[in-house]
TIGUPA-589922 format. One record per residue (C-alpha): x, y, z; residue in one letter; residue number from 1. Coordinates in pm, whole numbers, plus 50000, padded with zeros to 5 digits. Example, Ala and Ser with C-alpha at 12.3 -4.5 7.8 and 13.67 -1.06 7.14 Angstrom:
residues 2
    px    py    pz rest  nr
 51230 49550 50780    A   1
 51367 49894 50714    S   2
This chain:
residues 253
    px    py    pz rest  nr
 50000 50000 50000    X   1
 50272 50201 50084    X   2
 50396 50192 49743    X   3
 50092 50274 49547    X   4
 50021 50563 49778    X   5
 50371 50693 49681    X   6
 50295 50610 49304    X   7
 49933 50841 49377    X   8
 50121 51095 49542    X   9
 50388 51163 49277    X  10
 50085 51170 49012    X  11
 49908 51431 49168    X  12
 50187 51667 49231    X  13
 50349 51601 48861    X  14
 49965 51665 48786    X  15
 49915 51978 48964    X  16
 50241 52138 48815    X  17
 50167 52067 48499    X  18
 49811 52217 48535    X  19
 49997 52556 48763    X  20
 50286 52592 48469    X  21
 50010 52578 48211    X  22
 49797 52806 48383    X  23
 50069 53048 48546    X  24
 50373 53002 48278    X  25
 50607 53071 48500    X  26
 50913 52986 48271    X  27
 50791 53115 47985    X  28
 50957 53391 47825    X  29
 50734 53674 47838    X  30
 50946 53933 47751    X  31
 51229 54020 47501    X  32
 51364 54371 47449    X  33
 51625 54457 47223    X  34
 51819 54766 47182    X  35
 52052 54955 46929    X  36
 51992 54674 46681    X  37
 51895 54746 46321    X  38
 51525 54562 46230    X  39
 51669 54324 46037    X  40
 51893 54194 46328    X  41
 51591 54195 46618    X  42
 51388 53970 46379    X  43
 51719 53752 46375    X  44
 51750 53791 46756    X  45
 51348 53737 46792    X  46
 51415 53378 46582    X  47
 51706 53268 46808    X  48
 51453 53373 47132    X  49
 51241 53094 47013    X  50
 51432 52798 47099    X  51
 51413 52867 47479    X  52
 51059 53054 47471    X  53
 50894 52816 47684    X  54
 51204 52765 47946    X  55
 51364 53072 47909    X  56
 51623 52943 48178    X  57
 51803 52775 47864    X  58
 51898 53136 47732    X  59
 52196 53067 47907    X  60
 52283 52738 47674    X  61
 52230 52970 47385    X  62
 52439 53278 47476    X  63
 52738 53078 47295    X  64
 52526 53244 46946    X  65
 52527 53570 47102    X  66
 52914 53513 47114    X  67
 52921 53412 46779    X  68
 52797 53733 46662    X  69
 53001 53934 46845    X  70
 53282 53810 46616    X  71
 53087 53920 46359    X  72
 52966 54248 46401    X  73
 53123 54587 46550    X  74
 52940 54528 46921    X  75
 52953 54356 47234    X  76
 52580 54229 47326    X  77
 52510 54355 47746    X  78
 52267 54090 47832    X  79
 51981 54158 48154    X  80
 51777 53872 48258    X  81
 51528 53913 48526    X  82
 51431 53518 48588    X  83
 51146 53632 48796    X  84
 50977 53830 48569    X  85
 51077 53618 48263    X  86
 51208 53856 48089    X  87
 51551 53912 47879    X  88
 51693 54244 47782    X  89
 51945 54224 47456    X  90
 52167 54590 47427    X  91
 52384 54593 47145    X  92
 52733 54794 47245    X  93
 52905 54947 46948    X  94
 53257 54937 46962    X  95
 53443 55246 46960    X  96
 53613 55374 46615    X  97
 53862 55670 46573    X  98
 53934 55728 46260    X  99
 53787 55600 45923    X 100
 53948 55459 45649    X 101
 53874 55455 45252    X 102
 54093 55124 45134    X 103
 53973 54879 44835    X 104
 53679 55046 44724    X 105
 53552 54975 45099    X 106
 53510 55172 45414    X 107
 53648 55072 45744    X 108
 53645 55207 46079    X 109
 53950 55137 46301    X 110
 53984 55152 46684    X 111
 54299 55272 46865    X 112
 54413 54917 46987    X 113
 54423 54830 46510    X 114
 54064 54615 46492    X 115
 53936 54736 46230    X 116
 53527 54653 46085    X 117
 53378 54739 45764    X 118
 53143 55005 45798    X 119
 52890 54814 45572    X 120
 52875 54563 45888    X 121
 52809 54876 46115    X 122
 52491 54994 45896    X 123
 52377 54627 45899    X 124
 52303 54559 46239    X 125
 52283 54871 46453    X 126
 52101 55183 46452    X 127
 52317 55408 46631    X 128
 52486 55672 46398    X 129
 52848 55689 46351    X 130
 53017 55961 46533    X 131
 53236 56225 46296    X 132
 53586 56110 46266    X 133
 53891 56200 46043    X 134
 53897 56010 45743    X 135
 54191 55939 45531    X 136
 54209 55742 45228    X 137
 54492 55473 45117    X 138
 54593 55324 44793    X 139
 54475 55015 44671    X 140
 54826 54853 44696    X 141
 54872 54976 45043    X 142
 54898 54664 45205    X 143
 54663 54818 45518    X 144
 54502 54567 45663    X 145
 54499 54161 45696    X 146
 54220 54087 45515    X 147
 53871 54279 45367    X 148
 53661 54182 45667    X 149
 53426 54045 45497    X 150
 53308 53794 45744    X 151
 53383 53995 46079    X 152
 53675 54193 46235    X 153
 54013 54214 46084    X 154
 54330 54415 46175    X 155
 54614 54672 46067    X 156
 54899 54606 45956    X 157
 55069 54910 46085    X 158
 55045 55028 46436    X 159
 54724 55297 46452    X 160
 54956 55547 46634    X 161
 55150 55546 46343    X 162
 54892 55636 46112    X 163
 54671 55878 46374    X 164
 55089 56088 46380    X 165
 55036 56072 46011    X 166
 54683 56278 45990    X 167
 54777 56500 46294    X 168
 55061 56585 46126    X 169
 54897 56724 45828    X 170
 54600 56826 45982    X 171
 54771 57054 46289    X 172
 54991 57280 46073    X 173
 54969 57665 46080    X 174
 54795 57860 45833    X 175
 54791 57511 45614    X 176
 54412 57350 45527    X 177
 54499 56965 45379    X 178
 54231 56835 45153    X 179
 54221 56514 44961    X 180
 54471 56327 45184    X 181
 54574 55962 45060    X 182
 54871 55725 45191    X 183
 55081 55554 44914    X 184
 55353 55329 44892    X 185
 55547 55377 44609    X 186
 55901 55125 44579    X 187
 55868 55009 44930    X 188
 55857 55370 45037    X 189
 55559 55543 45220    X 190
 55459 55813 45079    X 191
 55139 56054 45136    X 192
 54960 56328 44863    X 193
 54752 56575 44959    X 194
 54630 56900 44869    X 195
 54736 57212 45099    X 196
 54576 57550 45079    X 197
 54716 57809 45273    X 198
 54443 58039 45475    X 199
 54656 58359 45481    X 200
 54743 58400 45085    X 201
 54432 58142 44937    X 202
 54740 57972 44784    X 203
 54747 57619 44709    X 204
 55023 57325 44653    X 205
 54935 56963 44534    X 206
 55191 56781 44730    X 207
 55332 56400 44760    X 208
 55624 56338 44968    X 209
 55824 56018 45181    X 210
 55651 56009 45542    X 211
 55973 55944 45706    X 212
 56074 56306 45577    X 213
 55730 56497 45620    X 214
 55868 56732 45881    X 215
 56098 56897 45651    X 216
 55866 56898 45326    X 217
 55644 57077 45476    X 218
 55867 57352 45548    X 219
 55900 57413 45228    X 220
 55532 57396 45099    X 221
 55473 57656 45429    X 222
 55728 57880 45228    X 223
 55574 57841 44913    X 224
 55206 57916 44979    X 225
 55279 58183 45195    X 226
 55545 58404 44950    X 227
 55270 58438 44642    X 228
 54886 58507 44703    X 229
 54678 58293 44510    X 230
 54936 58081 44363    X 231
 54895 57699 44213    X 232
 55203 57484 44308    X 233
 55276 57150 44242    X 234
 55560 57017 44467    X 235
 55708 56668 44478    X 236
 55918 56572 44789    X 237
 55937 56194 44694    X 238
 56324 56194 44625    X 239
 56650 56210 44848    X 240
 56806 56460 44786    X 241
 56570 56708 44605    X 242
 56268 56828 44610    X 243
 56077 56948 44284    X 244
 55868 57270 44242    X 245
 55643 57344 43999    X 246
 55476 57651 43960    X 247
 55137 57633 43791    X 248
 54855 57911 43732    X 249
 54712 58168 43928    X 250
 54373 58035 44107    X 251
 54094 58191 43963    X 252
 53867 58365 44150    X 253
């Protein structure tokens, strides 16, 4: 007897759970929020939500596909999960860029430690915009970065510092506006053309010179578009010894 009353006992509890989690749900997932994601990513997020809808405890077996994205995409996912109220809260965390690069017909933004993520991937999946940031742009045979980044995150080949000294350089000198700034390597040299206008005299100087002597070249163009107003110079700093001048047109008005 003892037995069967155990066996009648275990029925009617099993029973009356069954009948309280059908009634009550207590472990279903009643809510899913989602933040800085692009539409087309929630409804992705909204599918993966499915397989642990009605035990929403086994979010935590799945958060290995949150991972996976991560790779993927420019953000970190910040995951809330109130068990009690069954519900889960999804935040998407962009990473941050801090400079932008134009490099085989693509655009990438680049973060101070070298990732680098195609911006394409950005406007996929989130919504937030994409703060201002110096751009430059760098030949095609530039060997930049380690791959496209097609499929994810990919990395520079040269340290960022060295290419944020770069910009700052041209971007920080007196009386000098650059325009049109691109990074070259010509013979296994690095070289960088630009266009510099200076503010005083409206004079301007297409330039391309050797990075390792930038400091110097840019004495000269200083010199140049400040002696003539409104003067069209073409100067070529690319050799060792010499630097060629060329004196164009005046700029029209």
């Amino acid at each position: 007897m003892g037995k069967r009353l155990r066996w009648c006992l275990y029925s009617f509890l099993t029973g009356s759970f069954l009948c309280l989690n059908d009634h009550f749900q207590p472990f279903h997932l009643k809510s899913l929020q989602v933040e800085n994601f692009s539409a087309e990513f929630e409804t992705k997020l909204r599918d993966w939500s499915e397989s642990f809808l009605n035990f929403h405890p086994a979010w935590l077996l799945a958060k290995s596909e949150l991972k996976s994205y991560e790779r993927q995409y420019p953000f970190t996912i910040e995951t809330q999960w109130n068990p009690f109220r069954g519900a889960l809260k999804l935040t998407a965390v962009p990473f941050v860029p801090a400079m932008k690069i134009v490099w085989q017909h693509a655009e990438y933004l680049i973060a101070q430690d070298g990732a680098a993520w195609r911006r394409d991937l950005w406007d996929k999946v989130l919504t937030a915009e994409i703060p201002q940031l110096p751009e430059l742009r760098v030949g095609n045979s530039f060997p930049l970065l380690e791959d496209l980044g097609l499929n994810g995150i990919t990395h520079l080949t040269v340290p960022y510092q060295w290419l944020d000294s770069l910009q700052q350089t041209l971007l920080s000198q007196k009386d000098l506006k650059a325009s049109d700034v691109e990074l070259l390597r010509r013979g296994g040299e690095d070289v960088v053309a630009c266009v510099f206008e200076n503010m005083r005299t409206k004079s301007q100087s297409s330039f391309i010179g050797k990075v390792s002597h930038l400091e110097k070249s840019l004495i000269v163009v200083r010199e140049l578009t400040g002696a003539k107003p409104e003067q069209k110079t073409s100067i070529d700093a690319t050799y060792e010894d010499k630097i060629i001048i060329k004196k164009n047109s005046v700029i029209p008005e």
